[in-house]
N, C-alpha and C positions, 0 to 999 in steps of 0.2 A: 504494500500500500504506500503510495506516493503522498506526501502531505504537501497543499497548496497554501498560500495564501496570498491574498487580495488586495490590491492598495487602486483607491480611485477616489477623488475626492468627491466624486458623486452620486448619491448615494441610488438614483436609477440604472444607473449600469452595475454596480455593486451589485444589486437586489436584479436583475436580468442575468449578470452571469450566475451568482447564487442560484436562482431558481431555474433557469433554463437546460441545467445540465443533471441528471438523478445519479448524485455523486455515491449513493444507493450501489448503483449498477457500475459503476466502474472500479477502476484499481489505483481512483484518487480521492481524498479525503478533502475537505475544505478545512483546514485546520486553524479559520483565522483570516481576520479581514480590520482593515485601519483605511481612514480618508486622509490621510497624508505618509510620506517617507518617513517623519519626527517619530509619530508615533510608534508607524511599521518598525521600526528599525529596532525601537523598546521593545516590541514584542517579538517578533522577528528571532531574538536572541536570547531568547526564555524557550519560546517552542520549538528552536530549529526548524524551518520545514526543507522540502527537497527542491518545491518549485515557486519560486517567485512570477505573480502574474500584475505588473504594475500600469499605471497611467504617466504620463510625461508630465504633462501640465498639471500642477499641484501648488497647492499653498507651503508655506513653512521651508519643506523638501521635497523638491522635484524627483519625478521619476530616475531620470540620469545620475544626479544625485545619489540616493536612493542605491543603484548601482552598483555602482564606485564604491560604498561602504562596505556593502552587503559582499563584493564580488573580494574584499580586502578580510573581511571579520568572520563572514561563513560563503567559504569558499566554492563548499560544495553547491551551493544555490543555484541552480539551473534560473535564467531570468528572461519573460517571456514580456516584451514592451507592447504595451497597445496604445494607440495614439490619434488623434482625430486630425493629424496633418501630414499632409502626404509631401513631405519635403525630406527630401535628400540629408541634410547636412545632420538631423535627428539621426536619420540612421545610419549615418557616416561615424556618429559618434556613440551610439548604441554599440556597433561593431566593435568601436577601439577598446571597448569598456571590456569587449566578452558577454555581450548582452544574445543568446543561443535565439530568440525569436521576436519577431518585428510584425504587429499587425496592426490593422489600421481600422478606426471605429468606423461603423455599425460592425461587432466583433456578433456570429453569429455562435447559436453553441456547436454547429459540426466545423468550423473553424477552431475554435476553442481548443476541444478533443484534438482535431486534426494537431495543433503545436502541441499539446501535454503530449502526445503520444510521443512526438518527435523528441522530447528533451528527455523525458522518460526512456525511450531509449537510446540517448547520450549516457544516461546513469550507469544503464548494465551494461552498453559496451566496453564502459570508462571500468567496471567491474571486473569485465571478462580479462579486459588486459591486465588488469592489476593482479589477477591469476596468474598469469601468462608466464612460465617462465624464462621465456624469452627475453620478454621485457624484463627481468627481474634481473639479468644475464647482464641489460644493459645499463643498470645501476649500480656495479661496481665499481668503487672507488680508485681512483688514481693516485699513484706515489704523492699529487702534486695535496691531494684532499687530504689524505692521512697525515701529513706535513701541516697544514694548518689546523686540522684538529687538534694531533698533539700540543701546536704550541698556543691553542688556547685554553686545551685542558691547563697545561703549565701556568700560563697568565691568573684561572681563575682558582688552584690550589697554590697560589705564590711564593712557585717556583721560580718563575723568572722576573725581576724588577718592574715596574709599571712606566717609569720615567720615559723609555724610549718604546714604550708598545705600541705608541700611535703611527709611527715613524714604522717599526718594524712590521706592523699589522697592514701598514697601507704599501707596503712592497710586496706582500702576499694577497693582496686585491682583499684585503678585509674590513671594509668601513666600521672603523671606532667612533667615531668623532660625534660626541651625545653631550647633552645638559645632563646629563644624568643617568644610572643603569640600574638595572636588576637583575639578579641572576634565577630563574628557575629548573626545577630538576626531574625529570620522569622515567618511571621503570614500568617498563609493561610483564604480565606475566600471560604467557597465553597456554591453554588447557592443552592443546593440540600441539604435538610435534614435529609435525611436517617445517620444514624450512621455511617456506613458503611467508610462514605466519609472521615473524619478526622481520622479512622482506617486504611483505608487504607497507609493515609499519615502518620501517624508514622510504619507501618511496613515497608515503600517503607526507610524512613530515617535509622531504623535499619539495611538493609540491607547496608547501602552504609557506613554507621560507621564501619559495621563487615570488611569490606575491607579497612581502612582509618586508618594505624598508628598515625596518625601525627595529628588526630582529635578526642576529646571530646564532645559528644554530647548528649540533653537529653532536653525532652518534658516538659517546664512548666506549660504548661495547656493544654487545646483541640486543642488551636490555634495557642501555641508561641512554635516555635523550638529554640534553644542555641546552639552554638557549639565554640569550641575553638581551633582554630589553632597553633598547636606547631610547633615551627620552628626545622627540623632537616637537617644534614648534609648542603647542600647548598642552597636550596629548598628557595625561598621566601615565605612571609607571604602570600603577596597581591596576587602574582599568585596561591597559595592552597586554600586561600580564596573564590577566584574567581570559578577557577576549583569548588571546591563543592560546592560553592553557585550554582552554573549554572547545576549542576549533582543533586541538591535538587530540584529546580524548576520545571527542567524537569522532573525526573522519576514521581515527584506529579501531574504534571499538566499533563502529558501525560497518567496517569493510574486512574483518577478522576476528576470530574468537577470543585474541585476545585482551587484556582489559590493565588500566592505564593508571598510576598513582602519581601525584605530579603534586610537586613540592616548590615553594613561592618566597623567595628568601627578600632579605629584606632594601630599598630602597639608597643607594649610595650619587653623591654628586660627584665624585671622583672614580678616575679606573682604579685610583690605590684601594678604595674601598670593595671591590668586586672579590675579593677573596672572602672578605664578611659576608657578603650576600650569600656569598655561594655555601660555605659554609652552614647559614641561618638555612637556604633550600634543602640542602642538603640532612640538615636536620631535621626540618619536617617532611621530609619522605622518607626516614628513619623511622618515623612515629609512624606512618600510615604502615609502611612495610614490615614494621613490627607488630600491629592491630591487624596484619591483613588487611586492611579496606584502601580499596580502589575507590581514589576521590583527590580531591584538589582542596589544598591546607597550606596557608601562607604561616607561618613563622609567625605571625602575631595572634595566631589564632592558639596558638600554641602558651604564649605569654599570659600571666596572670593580668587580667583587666579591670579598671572599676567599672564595668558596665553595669553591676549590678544594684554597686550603689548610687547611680545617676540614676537609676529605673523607682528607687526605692522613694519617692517625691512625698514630703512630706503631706499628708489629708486625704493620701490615698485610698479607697477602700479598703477593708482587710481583707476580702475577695484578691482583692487587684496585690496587692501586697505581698501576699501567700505564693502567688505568681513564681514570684521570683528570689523569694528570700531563703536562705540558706541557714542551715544548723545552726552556725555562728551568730544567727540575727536572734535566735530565741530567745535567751538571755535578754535581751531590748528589748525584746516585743511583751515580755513578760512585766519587766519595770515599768514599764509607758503605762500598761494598766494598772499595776500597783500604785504607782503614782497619780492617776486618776481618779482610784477607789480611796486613799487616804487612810487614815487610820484606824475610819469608823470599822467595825464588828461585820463581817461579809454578809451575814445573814439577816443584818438590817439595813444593808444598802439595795437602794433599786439600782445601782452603775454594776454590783458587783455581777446581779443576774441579771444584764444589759449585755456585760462583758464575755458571761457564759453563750448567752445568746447568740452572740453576734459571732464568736469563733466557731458552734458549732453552725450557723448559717452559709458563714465564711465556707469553711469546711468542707460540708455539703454542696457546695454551687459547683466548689474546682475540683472535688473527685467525680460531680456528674459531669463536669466539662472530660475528665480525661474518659471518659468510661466506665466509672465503679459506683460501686454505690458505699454511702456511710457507714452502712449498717454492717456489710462486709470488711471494711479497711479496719472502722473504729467499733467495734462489736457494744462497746459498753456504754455507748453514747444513746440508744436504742432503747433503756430503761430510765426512766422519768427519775427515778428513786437518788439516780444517780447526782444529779442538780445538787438534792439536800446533803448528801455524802461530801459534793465538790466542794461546797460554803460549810463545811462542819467546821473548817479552820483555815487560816492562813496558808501551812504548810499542804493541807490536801492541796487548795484553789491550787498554788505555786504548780505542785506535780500534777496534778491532771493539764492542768496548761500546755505545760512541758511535751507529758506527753500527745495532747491532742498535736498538738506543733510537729515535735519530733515524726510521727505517725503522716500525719498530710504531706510533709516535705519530703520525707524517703518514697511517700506512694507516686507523688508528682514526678519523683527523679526517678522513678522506676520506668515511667511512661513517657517521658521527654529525651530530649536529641541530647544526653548528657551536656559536655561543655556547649555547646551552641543552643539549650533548647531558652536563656532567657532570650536571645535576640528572636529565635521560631516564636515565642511568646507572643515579645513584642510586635513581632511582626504581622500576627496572626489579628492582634489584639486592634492594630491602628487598621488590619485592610475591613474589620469586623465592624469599626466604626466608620468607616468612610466610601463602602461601598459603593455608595448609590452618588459618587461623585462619578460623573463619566470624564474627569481627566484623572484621576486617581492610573497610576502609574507604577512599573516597576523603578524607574527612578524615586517616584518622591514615597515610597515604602523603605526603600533602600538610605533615603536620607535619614528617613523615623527612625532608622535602627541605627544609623552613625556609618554603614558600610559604602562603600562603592557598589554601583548596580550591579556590575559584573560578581561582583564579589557575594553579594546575595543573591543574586539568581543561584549559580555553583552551590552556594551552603544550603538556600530554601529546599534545591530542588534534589539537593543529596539526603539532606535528612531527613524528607518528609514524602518524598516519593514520589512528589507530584509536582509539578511549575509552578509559580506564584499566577500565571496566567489561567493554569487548571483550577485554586482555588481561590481565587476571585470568583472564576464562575461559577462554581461551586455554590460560594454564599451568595451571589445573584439569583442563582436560582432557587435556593433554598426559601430567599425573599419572597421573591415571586409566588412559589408555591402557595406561601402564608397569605398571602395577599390574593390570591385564586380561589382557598378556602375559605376567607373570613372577611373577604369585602366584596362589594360588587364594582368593581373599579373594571372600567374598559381595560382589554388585554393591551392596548398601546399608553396609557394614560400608569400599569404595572408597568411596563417596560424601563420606564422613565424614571419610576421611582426603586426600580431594583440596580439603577445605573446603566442599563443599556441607551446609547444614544438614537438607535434606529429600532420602531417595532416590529420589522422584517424581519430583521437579523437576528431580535429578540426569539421572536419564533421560531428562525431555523434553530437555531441554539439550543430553545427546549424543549424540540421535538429530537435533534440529535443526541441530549442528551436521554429525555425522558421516553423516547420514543413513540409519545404524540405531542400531538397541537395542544398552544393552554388553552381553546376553547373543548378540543376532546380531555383538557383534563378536566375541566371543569363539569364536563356535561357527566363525568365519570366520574364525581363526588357528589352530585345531584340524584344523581341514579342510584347510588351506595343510600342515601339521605331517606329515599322513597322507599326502597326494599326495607 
């Protein structure tokens, strides 16, 4: 199955290719549609897809545009231009771009098909050869490759001086010359032994370097890839980092069995500095390679951070609280209400059974958020008797607190992305509240949580299974639903308030997902209603 997706800033051709093709009946999926490149491009790079179908003429970021990034960031992207002008100089420069297909509006759907067919099979021939032993025969490295590999392994375990690298680097035709570097590091392991399998992945890596000014890269054994991120023009480290970390992952693991651990060391202004980077990479693909897990882990991710206590904002709910707080906060969570409740006698305070209340409320809301129920995790909460047991004295109140805390925190961290799950939290928590904005964004989630996009797409979508794109829609639809059970709100008038901008789109979406229409959903809770 081939995944499409759709850029047109308008939203009648949008909703004519959409509907005019029963994406049902073929061997492509619509995976996704944006009214301009801005947008596309944000999502574009959460869901991968295989075949780019865009418009020229666009607000923000134009088709061409559009392109150019996409042909740089996911390389694999087959790009299919449609355009309502029939002038030369567009497709003069469509071509230079690597743009595989040119059509020109009124685009009909056996047109449509006619070019998905053609790039789709660009895909599997580009496949068959990367089989090919032959070809594989012709990516053997020359004395002259081996020779600059070595001496940039040397340069970045500092072996050799940095002083004259720029100098000696550009006699070997190797562009250094950066505002600044990063070094990252990836080992693949693949199930299958055939040769074939680690051949194929350094030819998939050559391909994406030939496209990649801004990156150094080069094979130090069967299993380790190297690369070196130059900083140019305004470009971050961490976002280019990222970007082709996640553009190696993919092209390897989608074209071979086997699968990709890549390691993100840390940010230096100097080449003297590239032996720290390399090192910091180096180290966290020690961690992942030691965990086993196949994933992408920067060196800072690894570092002890205060993120938890920037999350911890004082007036917070104890719901929201519990969230994120760690063993070490109980201790403080425990004096804040002692110090509330004061010195009066517990059992003739209304704060102190305010206090009980609201922990085991607390309590209950985020074990049904994870999946549990109270009555299971905290068994003894479940008998009323218990209350007057808790207020018999100071010292009980103290340890049952204690342990209600202790108890919630380890069940939490039972069910959460270990170290990453307070940012899955918060992540989860800002896209929970802000859903029904239709510019709500993998950027400005990415800001909520303090990361770079790149860097939270990779983490959202390794820990939790699924895109930030999939569970957006997700609680979009989830909305919708609620609002198809318990209002009479027209299906476009939902759409709007679940954050969908178009109620087309909305439709296909949650019949793709739900497998009918919201008008057959509704008429199929009307009808449950009568019976």
């Amino acid at each position: 199955m081939y995944k499409v997706f759709l850029v047109d800033d308008e939203i009648v051709v949008r909703e004519g290719i959409r509907n005019s093709i029963q994406w049902d009946e073929t061997e492509y999926s619509l995976a996704g549609e944006a009214p301009d490149g801005e947008m596309a491009l944000s999502i574009m790079k959460d869901i991968k897809p295989d075949i780019l179908v865009t418009d020229i003429k666009m607000p923000f970021m134009d088709g061409l545009a559009l392109s150019r990034v996409i042909k740089k960031v996911l390389p694999w992207v087959k790009i299919i231009i449609i355009s309502g002008h029939d002038e030369f100089h567009y497709a003069r420069e469509a071509i230079s771009i690597g743009v595989e297909e040119f059509l020109l509006k009124p685009v009909s759907s056996a047109d449509m098909l006619k070019s998905l067919e053609k790039v789709s099979a660009m895909i599997s021939q580009e496949k068959a050869e990367l089989n090919s032993l032959e070809n594989m025969k012709q990516q053997v490295r020359t004395a002259e490759d081996i020779i600059k590999e070595r001496w940039l392994w040397d340069l970045l375990t500092g072996a050799i001086p940095s002083e004259d690298a720029i100098e000696k680097a550009r006699t070997m035709q190797i562009d250094l010359i950066a505002s600044g570097y990063l070094v990252g590091m990836a080992k693949i392991g693949c199930s299958s032994p055939v040769l074939s399998e680690p051949l194929a992945a350094k030819i998939k890596t050559a391909s994406l370097l030939q496209k990649q000014q801004d990156v150094v890269g080069f094979w130090h054994d069967q299993q380790t890839f190297v690369f070196v991120i130059k900083k140019l023009a305004q470009e971050t480290l961490e976002e280019t980092a990222y970007s082709f970390g996640q553009a190696v992952k993919y092209e390897i693991e989608r074209s071979s069995s086997c699968q990709v651990a890549l390691g993100i060391g840390s940010p230096t202004e100097r080449l003297g500095g590239l032996n720290r980077s390399f090192l910091d990479a180096r180290k966290a693909l020690n961690y992942l390679v030691k965990n086993n897990e196949y994933k992408i882990m920067g060196v800072n991710d690894l570092q002890e951070s205060n993120e938890l206590d920037l999350l911890r904002l004082e007036g917070d709910p104890l719901v929201e609280r519990l969230k994120y707080a760690e063993t070490s906060d109980i201790e403080e969570i425990i004096n804040c209400y002692l110090k509330a409740i004061g010195d009066k006698p517990l059992s003739d305070s209304l704060i102190s059974y305010y206090v009980i209340g609201d922990l085991i409320i607390a309590a209950s809301k985020l074990i049904d958020e994870l999946g549990g129920e109270i009555s299971e995790v905290i068994p003894s909460l479940s008998h009323r008797s218990r209350i007057e047991e808790i207020l018999s004295s100071r010292e009980a109140f103290i340890r049952e607190l204690r342990n209600i805390l202790q108890e919630v925190i380890g069940y939490r961290n039972s069910r959460t992305c270990g170290k990453y799950h307070a940012m899955i939290l918060k992540a989860r928590q800002y896209i929970d509240r802000h859903f029904a904005d239709p510019d709500i964004s993998l950027h400005s989630v990415a800001e909520a949580v303090n990361v770079s996009p790149n860097h939270f797409s990779t983490v959202f979508s390794q820990e939790t299974g699924e895109t930030f794109i999939e569970y957006l829609t997700s609680v979009r639809l989830s909305r919708s639903k609620y609002l198809l059970r318990h209002t009479r709100m027209k299906s476009a008038d939902i759409a709007y308030e679940a954050g969908f901008n178009d109620p087309h789109y909305f439709s296909f979406i949650f019949k793709k997902n739900a497998g009918i229409s919201p008008r057959e959903f509704r008429a199929t809770l009307a009808t449950a209603k009568e019976s």
